[in-house]
Each structure stands twice: as C-alpha cells, then as structure tokens.
C-alpha positions, 0 to 999 in steps of 0.5 A: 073863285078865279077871274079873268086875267087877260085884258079884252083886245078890242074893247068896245069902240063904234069899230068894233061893234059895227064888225059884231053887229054884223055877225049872225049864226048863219055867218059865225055858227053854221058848224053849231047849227045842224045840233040845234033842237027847239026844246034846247037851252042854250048859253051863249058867252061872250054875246056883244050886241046879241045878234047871234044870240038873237039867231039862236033864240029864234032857232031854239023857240020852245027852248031858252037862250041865256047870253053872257058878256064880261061887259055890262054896257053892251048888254043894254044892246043885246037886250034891245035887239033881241026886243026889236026881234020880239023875242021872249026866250032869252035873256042877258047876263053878265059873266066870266067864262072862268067862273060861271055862275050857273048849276053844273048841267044846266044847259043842252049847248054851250057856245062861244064865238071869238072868246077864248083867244081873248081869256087868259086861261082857255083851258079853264074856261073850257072846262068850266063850259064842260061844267054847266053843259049836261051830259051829252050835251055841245060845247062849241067855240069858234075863233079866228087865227090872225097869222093865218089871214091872208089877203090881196093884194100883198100890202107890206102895211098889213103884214106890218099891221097883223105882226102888231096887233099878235104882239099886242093880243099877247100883251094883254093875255090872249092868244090871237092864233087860237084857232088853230089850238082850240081842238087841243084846248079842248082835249086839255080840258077833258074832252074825248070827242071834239069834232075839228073843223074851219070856215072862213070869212072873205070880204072882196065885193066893193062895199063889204070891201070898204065896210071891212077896211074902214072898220079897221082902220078906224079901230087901228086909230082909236079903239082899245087896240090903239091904247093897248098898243101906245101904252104897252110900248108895241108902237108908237103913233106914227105906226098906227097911222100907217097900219090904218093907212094900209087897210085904206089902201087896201080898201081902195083897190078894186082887186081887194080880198082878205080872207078871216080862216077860223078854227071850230070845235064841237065837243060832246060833255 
C-alpha cells in the first residue's frame, strides 16, 4: 500500500499543541457545520489533540465520530479530551490519509483540517478520502496559504520568516500555499461538485496577540520546523533568532494584527 512520503512541518513540540488545542469546529469548520446531521459518521484525519473532533462528536450525538492521526502520541491526548468531555461516540486511531484502512463508503463526512499541505500526495489522499466516504456523502478540507498571510505592522523579519518556513515546507514534501489549490486537488482527484470557499484567522487583541507570537516564536526556535530547517540547510541558527525575534516584536506592538487566509472545500462523493 502507499505511504506518507513527505516529513510532517511542525512536529508535535508544546508550541505547536497550544496552536491546535485551541482549535474548535467553530474556529476551523464552520463552512462543514451546516451539512452535520445527528445520525451521521464522521472521519476526522489528521486529528492532533482531538478538540475539533470533540466538537464534531458532540455535534453528530446519535451518530460516531472516528478521528485519525499519522501520530500515535497525540492520540493519548485526543482520547482524554474527548473523556473530559463525557463523550461516548468517538474514537482514535492511527492512520495514513494515503492508505485508510477502512471499508469503501463507510462514512457520511470525511474531514481534514490543516492536512494535505503536509502529504506528499494530496491528490491521492483525496482520492482515498473519496474512497471511504458514501455515495452523496462531504468530503471537506480546510488549509492555510502561508504566502497569502499578511500582517501589521510591515516587520521585514516576518517576511524573512514566511520565505523560510515555504522553503522548508517544500523540503520536507509539502505544499505550504495549499489553500489556494485545494479546489484543484479536488477535481484532480475526481470530484465534479466542490463548493470553493475561504475564512480567515486574525489574532489582534493584546493577549491572542502575545498568544500567537509567542507560540511562534518558540516554535521557530525549538520544534521540529527549527531542525528541519538547520538540518535541511534552509538557515543557520542565527537566522532563527531573528525570525523568533521578529514575531516578538510583532507581538509586542499594540498595533499588532495578522491575518491566517484559509482555503476550503466541500466536495459531494
């Protein structure tokens, strides 16, 4: 069967998990929510901490929410959020969105949210997401277009930091500007509806301002991104301080604001 290919951008560093525990359907799959049915079994790949598939559950409570991660360790905390919730109708596997080890048709909605620019195939895992979900049933991705972000005020560090991190995304496989593809993935995969559309992210107040750099900042410096882009000879030390010195900078400023454009798809199996 085939495998994952490309190399997973951010890695699992407290950096990273503090971004993805604070993702919830109503944030990350507000386009999705409207097609949601209680009766309904859901597959949610690529899941991380499970907060979204929580939401998800907690939306479909006569129906089964099964979520899926390339990563075994993050599911022990996906489990346990979704035991903090009391909820009885989900559980976690892991999986490759190239290769799902599932019935064809064997789910109403089929969701990923911030996946397939990191696959080295998106096309395939469409296709293989086409494969499990029924007749007439959602297949839905969500992804971010980092050449797209934009912020205030205009710190050259952060341009500096956004040319890296595409550089490195690309060197480990993936596809950072996926979101602006994701309609043409789809229809190379075999879809003939796909419903198009984007929402954004935009972190301004003072503390999600401070949350946001912070995060970044840190995970400039030490999550997987950092090794990736030392090791893959996309930047040496020093230019990782001063990306992480940038989005303090930014942080700091009261007038700080950055927007996180997202491409969106809803495609009918």
């Amino acid at each position: 069967m085939p495998e994952e290919t490309a190399t997973y951008t951010h890695g699992h560093h407290p950096s990273v998990l503090r971004s993805h525990t604070w993702r919830t359907a109503a944030n990350s799959a507000g386009y999705l929510l409207g097609d949601l049915r209680p009766h309904m079994r859901v597959l949610d790949i690529g899941c991380g901490p499970g907060t979204i598939t929580a939401d998800l559950a907690a939306l479909v409570p006569e129906g089964h929410v099964t979520g899926v991660d390339a990563e075994p360790g993050v599911l022990d905390q996906a489990r346990a959020t979704a035991a903090e919730r009391g909820l009885d109708n989900v559980m976690f596997e892991t999986a490759d969105v190239h290769a799902l080890g599932y019935e064809d048709d064997s789910f109403d909605v089929v969701h990923a949210h911030q996946v397939l620019q990191h696959v080295g195939d998106p096309v395939r895992a469409l296709r293989e997401m086409r494969r499990v979900c029924a007749p007439g049933g959602i297949v839905a991705a969500r992804d971010s277009d980092y050449d797209a972000m934009f912020w205030y005020p205009l710190i050259p560090g952060l341009t500096e930091w956004r040319e890296l991190y595409r550089r490195v995304a690309r060197g480990n496989g993936g596809e950072p500007d996926a979101g602006r593809q994701l309609h043409v993935w789809a229809r190379q995969a075999g879809f003939t509806e796909v419903n198009a559309s984007s929402s954004t992210w935009c972190y301004a107040g003072g503390d999600e301002r401070v949350w946001w750099s912070e995060l970044w900042a840190e995970r400039t410096l030490a999550s997987s991104f950092a090794r990736s882009a030392v090791d893959g000879g996309h930047a040496i030390e020093e230019q990782l301080h001063a990306a992480a010195q940038a989005w303090r900078e930014w942080g700091a400023d009261e007038d700080g604001w950055f927007a996180v454009p997202h491409g969106e798809i809803r495609c009918r199996a």
